[in-house]
PDBQT receptor file of N, H, CA, C and O in Angstrom, charges set to zero:
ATOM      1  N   UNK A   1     101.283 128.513  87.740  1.00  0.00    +0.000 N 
ATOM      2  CA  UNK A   1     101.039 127.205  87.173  1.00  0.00    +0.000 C 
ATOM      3  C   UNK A   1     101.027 126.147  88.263  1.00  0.00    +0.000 C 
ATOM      4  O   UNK A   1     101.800 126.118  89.221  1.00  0.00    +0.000 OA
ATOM      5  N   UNK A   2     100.107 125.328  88.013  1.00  0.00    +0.000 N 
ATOM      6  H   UNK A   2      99.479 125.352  87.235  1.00  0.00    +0.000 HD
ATOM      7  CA  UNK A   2     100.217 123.999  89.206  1.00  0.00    +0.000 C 
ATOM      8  C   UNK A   2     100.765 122.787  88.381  1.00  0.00    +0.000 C 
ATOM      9  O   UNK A   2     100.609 122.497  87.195  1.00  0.00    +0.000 OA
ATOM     10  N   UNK A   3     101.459 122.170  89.390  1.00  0.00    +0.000 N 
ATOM     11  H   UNK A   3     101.586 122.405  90.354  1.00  0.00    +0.000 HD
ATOM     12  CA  UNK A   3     102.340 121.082  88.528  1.00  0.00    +0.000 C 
ATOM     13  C   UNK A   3     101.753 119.962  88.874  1.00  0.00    +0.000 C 
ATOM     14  O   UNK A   3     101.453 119.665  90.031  1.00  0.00    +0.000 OA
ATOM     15  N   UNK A   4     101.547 119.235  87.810  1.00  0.00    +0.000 N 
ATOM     16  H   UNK A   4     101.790 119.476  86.871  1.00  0.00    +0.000 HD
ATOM     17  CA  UNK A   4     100.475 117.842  87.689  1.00  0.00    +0.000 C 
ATOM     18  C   UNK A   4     101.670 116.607  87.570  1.00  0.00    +0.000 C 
ATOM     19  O   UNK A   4     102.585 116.457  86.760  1.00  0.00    +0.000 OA
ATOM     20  N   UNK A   5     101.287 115.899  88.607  1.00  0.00    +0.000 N 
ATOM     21  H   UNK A   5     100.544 116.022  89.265  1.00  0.00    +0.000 HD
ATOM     22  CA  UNK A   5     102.084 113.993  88.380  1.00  0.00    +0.000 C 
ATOM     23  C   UNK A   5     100.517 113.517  87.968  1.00  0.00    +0.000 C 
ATOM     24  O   UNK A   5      99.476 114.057  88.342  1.00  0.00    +0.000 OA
ATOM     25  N   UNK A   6     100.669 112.278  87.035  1.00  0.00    +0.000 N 
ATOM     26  H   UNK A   6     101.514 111.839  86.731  1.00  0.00    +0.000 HD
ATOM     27  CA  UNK A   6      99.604 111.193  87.196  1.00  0.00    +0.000 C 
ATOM     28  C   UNK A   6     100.196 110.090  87.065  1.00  0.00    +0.000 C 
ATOM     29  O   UNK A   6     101.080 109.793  86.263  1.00  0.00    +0.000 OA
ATOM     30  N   UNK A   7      99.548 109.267  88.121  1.00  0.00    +0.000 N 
ATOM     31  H   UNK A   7      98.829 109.509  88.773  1.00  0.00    +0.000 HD
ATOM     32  CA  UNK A   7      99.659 107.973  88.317  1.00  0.00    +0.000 C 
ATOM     33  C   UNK A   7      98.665 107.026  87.470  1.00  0.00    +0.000 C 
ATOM     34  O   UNK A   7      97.475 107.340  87.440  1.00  0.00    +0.000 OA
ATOM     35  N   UNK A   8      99.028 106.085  86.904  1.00  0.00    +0.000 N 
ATOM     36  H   UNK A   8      99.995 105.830  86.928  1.00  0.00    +0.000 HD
ATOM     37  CA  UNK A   8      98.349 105.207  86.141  1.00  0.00    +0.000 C 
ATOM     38  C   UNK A   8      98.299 106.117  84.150  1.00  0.00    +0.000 C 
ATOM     39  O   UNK A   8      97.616 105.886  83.152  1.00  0.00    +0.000 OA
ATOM     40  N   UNK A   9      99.385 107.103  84.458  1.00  0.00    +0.000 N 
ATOM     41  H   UNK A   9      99.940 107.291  85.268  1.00  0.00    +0.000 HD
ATOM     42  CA  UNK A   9      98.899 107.716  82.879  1.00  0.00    +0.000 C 
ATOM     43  C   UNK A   9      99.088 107.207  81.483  1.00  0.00    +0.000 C 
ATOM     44  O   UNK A   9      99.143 107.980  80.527  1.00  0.00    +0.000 OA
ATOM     45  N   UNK A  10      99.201 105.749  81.351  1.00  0.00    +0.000 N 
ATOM     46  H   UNK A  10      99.157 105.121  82.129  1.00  0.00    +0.000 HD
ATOM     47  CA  UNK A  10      99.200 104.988  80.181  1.00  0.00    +0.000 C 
ATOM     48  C   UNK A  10      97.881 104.245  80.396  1.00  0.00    +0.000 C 
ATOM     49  O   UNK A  10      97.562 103.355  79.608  1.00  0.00    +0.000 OA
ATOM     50  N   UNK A  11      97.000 104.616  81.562  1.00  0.00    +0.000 N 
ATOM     51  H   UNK A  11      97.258 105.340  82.202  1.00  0.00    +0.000 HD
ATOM     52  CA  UNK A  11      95.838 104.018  81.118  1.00  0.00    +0.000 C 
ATOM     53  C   UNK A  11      94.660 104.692  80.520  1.00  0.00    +0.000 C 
ATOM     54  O   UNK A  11      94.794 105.785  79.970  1.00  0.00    +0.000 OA
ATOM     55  N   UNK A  12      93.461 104.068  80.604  1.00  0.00    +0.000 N 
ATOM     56  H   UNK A  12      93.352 103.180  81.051  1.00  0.00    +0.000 HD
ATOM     57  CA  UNK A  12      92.254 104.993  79.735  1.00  0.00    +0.000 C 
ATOM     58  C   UNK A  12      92.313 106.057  80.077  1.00  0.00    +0.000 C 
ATOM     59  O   UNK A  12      92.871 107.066  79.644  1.00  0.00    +0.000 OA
ATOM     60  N   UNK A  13      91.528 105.769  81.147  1.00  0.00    +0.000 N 
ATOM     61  H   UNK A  13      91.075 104.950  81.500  1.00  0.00    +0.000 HD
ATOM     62  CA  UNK A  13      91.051 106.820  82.164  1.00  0.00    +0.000 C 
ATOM     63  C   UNK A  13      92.677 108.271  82.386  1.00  0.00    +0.000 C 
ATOM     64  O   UNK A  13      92.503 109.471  82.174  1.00  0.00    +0.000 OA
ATOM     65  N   UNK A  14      93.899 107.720  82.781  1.00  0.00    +0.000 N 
ATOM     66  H   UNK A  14      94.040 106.745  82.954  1.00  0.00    +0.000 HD
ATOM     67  CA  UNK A  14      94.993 108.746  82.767  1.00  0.00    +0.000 C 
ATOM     68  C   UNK A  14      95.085 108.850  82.250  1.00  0.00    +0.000 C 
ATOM     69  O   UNK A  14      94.978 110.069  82.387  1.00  0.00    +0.000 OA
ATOM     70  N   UNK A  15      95.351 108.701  80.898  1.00  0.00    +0.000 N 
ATOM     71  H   UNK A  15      95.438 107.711  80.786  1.00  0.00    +0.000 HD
ATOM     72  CA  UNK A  15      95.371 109.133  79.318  1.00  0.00    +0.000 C 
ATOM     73  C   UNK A  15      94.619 109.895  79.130  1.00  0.00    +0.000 C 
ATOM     74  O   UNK A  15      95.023 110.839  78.451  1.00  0.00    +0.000 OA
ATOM     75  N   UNK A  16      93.208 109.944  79.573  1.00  0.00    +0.000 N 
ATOM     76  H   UNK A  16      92.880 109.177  80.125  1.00  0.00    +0.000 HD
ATOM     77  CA  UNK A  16      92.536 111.434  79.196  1.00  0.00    +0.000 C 
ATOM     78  C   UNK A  16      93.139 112.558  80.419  1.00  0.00    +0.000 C 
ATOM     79  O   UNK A  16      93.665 113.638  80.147  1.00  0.00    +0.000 OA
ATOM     80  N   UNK A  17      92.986 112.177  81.395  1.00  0.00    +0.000 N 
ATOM     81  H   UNK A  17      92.559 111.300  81.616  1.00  0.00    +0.000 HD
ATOM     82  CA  UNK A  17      93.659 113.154  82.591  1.00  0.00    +0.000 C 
ATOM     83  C   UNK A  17      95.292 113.505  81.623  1.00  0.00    +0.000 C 
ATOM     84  O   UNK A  17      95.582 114.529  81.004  1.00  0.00    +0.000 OA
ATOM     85  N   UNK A  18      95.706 112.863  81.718  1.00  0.00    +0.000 N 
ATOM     86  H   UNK A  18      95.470 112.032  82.221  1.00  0.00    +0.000 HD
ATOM     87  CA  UNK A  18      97.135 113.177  81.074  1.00  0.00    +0.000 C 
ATOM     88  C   UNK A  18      96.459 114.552  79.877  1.00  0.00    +0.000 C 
ATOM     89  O   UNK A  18      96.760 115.707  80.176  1.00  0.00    +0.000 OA
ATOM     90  N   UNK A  19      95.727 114.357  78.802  1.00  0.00    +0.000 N 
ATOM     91  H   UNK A  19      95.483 113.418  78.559  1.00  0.00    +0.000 HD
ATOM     92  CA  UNK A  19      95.375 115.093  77.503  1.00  0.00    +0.000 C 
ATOM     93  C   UNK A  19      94.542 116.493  78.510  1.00  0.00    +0.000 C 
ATOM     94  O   UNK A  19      94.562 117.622  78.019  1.00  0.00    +0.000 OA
ATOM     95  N   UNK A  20      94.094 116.344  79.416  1.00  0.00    +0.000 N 
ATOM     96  H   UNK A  20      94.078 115.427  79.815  1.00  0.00    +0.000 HD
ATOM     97  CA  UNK A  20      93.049 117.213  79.874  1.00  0.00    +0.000 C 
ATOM     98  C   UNK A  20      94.013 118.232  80.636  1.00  0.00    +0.000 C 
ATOM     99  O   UNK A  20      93.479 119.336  80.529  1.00  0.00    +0.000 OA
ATOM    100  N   UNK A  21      94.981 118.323  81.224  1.00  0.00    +0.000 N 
ATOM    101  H   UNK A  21      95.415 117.426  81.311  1.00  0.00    +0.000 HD
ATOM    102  CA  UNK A  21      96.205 118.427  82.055  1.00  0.00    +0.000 C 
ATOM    103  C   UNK A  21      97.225 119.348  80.702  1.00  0.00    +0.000 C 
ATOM    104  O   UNK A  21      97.564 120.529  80.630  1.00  0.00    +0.000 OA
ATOM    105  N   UNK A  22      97.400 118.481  80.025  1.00  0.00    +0.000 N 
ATOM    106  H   UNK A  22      97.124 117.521  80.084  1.00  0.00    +0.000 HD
ATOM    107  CA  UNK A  22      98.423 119.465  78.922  1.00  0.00    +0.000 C 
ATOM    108  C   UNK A  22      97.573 120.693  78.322  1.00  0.00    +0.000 C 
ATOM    109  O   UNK A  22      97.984 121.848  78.441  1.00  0.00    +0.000 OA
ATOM    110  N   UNK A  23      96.261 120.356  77.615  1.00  0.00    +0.000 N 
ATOM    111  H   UNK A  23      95.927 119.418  77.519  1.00  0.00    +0.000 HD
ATOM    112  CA  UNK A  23      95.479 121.356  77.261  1.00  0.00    +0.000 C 
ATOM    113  C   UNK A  23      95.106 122.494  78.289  1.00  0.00    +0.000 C 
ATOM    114  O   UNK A  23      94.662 123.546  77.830  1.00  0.00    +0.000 OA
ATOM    115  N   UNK A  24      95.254 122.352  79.605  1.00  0.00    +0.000 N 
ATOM    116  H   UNK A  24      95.614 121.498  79.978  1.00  0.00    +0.000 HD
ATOM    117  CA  UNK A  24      94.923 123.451  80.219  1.00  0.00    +0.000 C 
ATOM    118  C   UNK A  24      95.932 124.326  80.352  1.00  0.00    +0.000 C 
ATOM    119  O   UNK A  24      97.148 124.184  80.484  1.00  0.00    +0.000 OA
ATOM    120  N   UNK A  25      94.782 125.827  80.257  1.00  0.00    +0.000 N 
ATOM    121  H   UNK A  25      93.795 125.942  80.149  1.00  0.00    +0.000 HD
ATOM    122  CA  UNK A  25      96.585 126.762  80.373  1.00  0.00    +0.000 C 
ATOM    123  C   UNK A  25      97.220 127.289  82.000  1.00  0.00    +0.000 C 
ATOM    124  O   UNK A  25      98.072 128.123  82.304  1.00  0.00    +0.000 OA
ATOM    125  N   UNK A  26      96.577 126.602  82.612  1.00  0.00    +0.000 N 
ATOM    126  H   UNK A  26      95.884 125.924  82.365  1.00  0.00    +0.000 HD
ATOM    127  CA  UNK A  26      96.804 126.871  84.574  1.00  0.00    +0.000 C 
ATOM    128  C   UNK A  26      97.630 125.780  84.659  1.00  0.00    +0.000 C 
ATOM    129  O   UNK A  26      98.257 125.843  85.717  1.00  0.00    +0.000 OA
ATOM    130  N   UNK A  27      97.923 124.764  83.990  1.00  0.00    +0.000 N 
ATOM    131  H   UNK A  27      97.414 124.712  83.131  1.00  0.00    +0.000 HD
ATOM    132  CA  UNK A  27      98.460 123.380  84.677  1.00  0.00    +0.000 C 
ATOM    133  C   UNK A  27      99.588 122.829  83.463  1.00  0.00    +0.000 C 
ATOM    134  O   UNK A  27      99.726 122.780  82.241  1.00  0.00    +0.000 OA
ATOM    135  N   UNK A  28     100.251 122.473  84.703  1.00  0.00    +0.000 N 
ATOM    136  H   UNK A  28     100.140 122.514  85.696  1.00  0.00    +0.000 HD
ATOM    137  CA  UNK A  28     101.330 121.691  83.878  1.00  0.00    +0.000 C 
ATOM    138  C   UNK A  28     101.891 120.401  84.291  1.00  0.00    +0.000 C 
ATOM    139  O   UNK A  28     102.340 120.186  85.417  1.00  0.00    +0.000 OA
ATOM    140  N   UNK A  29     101.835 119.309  83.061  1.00  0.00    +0.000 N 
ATOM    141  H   UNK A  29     101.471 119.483  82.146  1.00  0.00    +0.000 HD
ATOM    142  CA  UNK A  29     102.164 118.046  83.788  1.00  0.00    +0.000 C 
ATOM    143  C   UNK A  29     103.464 117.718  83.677  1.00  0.00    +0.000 C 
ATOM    144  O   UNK A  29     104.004 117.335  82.640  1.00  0.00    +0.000 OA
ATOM    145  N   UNK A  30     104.090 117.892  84.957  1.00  0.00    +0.000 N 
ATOM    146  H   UNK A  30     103.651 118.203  85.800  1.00  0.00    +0.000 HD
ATOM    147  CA  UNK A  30     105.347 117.123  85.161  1.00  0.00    +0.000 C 
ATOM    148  C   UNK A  30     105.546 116.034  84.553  1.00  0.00    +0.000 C 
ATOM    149  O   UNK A  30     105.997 115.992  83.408  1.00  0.00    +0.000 OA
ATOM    150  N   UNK A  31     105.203 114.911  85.310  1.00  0.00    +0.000 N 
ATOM    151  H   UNK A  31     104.837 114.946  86.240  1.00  0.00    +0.000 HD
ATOM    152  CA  UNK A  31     105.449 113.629  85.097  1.00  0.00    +0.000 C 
ATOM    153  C   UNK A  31     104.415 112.606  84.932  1.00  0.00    +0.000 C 
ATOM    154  O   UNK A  31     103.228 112.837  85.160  1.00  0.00    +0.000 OA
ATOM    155  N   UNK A  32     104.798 111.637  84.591  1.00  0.00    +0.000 N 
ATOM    156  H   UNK A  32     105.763 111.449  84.405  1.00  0.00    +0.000 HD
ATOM    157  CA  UNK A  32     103.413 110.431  85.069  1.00  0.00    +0.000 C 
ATOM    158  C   UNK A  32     104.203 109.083  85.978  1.00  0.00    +0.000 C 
ATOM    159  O   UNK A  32     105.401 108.952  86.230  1.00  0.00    +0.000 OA
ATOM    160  N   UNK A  33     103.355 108.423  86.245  1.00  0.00    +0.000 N 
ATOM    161  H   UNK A  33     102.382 108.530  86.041  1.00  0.00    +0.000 HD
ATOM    162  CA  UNK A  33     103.608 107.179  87.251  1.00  0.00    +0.000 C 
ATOM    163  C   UNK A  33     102.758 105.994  86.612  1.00  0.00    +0.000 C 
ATOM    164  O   UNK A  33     101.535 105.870  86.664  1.00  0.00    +0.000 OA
ATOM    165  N   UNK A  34     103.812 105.026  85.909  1.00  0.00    +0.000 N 
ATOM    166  H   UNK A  34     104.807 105.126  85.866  1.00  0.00    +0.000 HD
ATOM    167  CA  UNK A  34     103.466 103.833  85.576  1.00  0.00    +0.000 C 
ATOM    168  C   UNK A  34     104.185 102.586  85.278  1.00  0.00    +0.000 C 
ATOM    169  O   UNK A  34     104.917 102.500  84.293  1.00  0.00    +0.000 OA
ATOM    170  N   UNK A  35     104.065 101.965  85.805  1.00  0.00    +0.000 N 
ATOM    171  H   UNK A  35     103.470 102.035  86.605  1.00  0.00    +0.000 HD
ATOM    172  CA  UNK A  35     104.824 100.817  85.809  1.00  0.00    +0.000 C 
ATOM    173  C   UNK A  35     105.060 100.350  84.132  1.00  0.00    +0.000 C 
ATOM    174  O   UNK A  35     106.108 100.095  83.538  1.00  0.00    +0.000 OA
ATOM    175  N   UNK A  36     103.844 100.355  83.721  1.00  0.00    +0.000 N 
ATOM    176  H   UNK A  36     102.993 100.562  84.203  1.00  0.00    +0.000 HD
ATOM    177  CA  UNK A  36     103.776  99.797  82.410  1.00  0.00    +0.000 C 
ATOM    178  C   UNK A  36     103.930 100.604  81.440  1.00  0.00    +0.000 C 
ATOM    179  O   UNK A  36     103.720 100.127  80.325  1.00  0.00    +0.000 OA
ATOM    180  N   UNK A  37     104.307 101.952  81.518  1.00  0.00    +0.000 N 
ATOM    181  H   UNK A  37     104.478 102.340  82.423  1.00  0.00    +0.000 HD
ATOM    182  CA  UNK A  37     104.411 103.054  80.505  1.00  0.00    +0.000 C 
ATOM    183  C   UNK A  37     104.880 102.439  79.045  1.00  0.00    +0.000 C 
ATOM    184  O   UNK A  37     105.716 101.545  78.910  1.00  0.00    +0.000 OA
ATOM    185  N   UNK A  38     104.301 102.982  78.179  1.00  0.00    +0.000 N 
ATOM    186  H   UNK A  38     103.623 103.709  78.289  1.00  0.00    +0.000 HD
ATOM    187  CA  UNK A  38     104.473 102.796  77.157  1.00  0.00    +0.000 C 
ATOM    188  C   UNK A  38     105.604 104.477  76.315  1.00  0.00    +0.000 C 
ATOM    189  O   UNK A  38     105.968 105.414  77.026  1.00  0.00    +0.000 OA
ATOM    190  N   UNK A  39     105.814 104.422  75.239  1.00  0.00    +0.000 N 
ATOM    191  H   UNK A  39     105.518 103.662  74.661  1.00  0.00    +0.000 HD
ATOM    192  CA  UNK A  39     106.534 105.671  74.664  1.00  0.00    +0.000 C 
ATOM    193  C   UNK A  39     106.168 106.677  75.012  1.00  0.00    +0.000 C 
ATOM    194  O   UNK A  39     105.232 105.889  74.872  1.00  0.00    +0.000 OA
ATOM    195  N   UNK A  40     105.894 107.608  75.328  1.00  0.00    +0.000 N 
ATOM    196  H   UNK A  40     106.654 108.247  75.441  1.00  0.00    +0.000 HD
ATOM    197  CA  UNK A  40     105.451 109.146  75.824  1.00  0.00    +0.000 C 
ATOM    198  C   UNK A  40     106.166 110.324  75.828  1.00  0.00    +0.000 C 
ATOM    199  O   UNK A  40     107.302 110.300  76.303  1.00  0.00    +0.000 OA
ATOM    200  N   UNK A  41     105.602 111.605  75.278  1.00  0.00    +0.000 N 
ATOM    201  H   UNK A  41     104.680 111.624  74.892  1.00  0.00    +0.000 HD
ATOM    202  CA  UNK A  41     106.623 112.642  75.096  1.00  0.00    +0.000 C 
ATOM    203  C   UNK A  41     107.078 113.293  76.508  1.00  0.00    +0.000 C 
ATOM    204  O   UNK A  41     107.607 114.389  76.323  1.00  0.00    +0.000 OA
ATOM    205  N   UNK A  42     107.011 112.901  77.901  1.00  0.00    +0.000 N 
ATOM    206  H   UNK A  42     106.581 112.011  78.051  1.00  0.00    +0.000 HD
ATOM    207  CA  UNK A  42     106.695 113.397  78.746  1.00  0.00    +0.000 C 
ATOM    208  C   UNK A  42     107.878 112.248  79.906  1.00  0.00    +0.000 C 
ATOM    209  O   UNK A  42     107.816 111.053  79.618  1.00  0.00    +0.000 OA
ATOM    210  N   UNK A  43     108.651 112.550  80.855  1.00  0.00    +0.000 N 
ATOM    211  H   UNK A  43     108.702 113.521  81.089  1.00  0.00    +0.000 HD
ATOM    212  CA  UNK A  43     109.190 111.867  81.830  1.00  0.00    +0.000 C 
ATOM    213  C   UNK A  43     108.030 111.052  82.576  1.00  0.00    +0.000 C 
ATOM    214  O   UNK A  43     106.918 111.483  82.883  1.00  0.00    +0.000 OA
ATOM    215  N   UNK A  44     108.656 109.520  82.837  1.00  0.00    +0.000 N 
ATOM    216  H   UNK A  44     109.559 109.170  82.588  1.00  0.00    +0.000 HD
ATOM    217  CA  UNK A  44     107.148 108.582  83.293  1.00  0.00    +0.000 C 
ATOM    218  C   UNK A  44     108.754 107.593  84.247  1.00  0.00    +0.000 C 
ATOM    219  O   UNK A  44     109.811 107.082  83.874  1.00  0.00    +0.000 OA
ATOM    220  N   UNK A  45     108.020 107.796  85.588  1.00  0.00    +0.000 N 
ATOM    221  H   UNK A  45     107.162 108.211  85.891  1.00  0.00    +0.000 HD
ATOM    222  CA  UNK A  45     108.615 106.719  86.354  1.00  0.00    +0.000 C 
ATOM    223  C   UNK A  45     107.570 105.568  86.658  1.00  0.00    +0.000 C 
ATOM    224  O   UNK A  45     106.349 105.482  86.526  1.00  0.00    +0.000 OA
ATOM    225  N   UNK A  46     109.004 104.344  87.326  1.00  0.00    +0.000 N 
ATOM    226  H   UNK A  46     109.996 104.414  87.433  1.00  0.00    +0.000 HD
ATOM    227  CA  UNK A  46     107.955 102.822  87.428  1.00  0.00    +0.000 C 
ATOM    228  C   UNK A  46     106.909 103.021  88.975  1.00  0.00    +0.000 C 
ATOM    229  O   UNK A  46     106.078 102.228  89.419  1.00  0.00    +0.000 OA
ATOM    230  N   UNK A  47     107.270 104.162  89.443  1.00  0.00    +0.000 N 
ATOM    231  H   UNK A  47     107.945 104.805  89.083  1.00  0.00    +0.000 HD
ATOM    232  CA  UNK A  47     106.283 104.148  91.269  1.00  0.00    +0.000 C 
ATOM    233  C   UNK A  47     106.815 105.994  91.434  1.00  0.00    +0.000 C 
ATOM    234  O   UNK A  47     107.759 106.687  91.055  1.00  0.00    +0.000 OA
ATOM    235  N   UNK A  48     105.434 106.191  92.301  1.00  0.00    +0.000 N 
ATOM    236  H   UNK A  48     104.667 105.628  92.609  1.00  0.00    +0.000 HD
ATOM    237  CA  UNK A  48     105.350 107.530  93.027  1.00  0.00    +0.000 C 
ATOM    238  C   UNK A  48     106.937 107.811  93.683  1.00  0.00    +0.000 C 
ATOM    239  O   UNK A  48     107.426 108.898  93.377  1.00  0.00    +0.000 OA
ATOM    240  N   UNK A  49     107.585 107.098  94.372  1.00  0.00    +0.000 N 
ATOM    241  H   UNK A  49     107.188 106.215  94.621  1.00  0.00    +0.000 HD
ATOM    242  CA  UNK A  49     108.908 107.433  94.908  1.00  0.00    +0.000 C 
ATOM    243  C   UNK A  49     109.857 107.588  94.365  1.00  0.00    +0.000 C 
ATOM    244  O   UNK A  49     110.757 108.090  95.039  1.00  0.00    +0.000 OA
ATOM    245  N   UNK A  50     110.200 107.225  92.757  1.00  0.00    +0.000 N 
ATOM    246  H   UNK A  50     109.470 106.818  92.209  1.00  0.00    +0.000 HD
ATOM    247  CA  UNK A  50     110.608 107.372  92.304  1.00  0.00    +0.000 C 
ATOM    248  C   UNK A  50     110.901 108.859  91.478  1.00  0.00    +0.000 C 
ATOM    249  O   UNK A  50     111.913 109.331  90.959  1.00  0.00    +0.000 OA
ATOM    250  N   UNK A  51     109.419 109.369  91.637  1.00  0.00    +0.000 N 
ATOM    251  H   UNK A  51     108.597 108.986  92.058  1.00  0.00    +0.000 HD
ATOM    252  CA  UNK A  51     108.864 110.457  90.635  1.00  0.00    +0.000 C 
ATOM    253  C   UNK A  51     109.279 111.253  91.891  1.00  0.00    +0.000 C 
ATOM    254  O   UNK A  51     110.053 112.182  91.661  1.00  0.00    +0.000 OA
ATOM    255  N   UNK A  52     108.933 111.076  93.104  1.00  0.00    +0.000 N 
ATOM    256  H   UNK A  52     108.304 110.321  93.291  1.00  0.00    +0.000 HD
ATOM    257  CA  UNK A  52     109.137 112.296  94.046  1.00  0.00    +0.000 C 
ATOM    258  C   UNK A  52     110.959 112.008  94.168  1.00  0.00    +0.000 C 
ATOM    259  O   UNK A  52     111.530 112.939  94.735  1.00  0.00    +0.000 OA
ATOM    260  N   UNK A  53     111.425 111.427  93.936  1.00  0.00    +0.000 N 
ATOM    261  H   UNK A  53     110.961 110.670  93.476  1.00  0.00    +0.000 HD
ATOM    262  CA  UNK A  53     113.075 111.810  93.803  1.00  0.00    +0.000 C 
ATOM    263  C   UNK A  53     113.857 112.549  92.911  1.00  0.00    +0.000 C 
ATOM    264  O   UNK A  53     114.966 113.067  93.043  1.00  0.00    +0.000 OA
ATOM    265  N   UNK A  54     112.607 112.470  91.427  1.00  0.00    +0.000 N 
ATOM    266  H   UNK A  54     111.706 112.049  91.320  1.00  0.00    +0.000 HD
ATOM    267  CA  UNK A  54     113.099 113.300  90.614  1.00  0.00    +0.000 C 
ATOM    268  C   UNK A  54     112.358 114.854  90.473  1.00  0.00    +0.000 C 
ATOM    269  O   UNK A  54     112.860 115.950  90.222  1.00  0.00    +0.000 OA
ATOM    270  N   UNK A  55     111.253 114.536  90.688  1.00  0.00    +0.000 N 
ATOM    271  H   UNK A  55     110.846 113.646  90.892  1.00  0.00    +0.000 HD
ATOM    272  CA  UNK A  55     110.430 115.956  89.978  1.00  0.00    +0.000 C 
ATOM    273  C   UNK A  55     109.752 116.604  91.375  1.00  0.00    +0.000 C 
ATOM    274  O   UNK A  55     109.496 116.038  92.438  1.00  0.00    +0.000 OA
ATOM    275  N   UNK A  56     109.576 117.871  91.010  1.00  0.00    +0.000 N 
ATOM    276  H   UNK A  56     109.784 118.331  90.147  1.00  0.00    +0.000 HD
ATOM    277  CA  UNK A  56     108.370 118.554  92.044  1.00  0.00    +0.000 C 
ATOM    278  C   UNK A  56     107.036 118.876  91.500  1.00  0.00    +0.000 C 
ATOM    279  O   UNK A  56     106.820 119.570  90.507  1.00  0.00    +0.000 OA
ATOM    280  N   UNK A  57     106.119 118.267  92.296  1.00  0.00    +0.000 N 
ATOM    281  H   UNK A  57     106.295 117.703  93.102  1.00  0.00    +0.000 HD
ATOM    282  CA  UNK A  57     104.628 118.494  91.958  1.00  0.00    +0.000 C 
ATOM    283  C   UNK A  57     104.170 118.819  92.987  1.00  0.00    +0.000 C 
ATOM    284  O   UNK A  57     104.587 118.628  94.129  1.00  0.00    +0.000 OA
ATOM    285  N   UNK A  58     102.742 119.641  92.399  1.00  0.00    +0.000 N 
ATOM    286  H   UNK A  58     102.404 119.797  91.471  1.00  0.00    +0.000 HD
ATOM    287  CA  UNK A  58     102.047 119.863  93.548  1.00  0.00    +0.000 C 
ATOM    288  C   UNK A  58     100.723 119.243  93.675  1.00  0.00    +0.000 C 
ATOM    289  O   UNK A  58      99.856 119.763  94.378  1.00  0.00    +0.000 OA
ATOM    290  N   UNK A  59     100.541 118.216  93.062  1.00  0.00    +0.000 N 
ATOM    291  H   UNK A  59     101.245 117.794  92.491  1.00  0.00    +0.000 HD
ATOM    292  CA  UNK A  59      99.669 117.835  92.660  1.00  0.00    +0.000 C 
ATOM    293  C   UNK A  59      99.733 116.135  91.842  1.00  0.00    +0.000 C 
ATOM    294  O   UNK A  59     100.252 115.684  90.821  1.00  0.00    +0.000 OA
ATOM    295  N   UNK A  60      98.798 115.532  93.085  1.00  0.00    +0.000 N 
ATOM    296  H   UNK A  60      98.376 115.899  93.914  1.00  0.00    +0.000 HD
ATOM    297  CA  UNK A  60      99.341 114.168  92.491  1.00  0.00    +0.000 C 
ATOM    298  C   UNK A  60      97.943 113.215  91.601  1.00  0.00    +0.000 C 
ATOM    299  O   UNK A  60      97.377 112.412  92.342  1.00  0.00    +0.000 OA
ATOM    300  N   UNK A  61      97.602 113.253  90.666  1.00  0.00    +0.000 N 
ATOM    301  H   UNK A  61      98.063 113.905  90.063  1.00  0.00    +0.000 HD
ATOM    302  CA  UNK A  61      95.952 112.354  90.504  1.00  0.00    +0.000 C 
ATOM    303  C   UNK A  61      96.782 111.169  89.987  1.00  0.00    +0.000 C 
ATOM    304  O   UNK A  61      97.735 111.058  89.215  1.00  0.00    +0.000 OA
ATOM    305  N   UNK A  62      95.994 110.281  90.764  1.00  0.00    +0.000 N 
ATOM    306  H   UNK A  62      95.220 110.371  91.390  1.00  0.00    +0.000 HD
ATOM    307  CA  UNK A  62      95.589 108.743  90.443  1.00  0.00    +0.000 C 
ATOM    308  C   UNK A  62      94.650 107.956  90.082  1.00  0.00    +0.000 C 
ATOM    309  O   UNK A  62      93.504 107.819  90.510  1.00  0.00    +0.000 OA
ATOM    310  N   UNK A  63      95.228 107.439  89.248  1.00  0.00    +0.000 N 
ATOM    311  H   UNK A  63      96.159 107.551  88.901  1.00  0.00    +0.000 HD
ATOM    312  CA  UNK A  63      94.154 106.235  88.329  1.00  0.00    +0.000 C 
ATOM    313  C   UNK A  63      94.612 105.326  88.190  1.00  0.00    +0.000 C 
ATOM    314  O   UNK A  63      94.826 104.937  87.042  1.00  0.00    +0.000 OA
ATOM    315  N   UNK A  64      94.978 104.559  89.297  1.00  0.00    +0.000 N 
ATOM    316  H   UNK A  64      94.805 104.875  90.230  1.00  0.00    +0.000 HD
ATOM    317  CA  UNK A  64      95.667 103.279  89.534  1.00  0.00    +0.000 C 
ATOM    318  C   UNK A  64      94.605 102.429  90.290  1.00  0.00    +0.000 C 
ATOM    319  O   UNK A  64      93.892 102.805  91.220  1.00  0.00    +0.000 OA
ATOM    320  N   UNK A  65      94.649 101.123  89.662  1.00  0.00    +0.000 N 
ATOM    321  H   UNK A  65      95.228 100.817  88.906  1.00  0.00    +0.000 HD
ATOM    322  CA  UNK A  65      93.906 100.198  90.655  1.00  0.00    +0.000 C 
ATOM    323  C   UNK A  65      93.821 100.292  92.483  1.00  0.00    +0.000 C 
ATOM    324  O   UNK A  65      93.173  99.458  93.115  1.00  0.00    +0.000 OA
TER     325      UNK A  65
């Protein structure tokens, strides 16, 4: 399994990466990265450094400004 962070995943665009990421059966999403996160069934820090203090990924996509 490859372990998925996304950055920006309360937005459009990560929100589908986020949905595209759980549905696959090779990948698994750790975490997401967003400042503005909204409720989510899933661990979501406010910045990348934060997420790399808690979780291991191997794999980081961004959809951040």
């Amino acid at each position: 399994m490859i372990k998925v962070a996304v950055a920006g995943c309360c937005g459009r665009m990560g929100s589908s990466v986020v949905n595209a990421v759980q549905n696959a059966e090779d990948l698994t999403l750790v975490c997401g990265i967003d400042p503005y996160a909204s409720e989510v069934s899933y661990p979501v820090y406010s910045d990348i450094q934060e997420a790399l203090d808690h979780e291991t990924f191997d794999v980081l996509v961004d959809f951040t400004h």
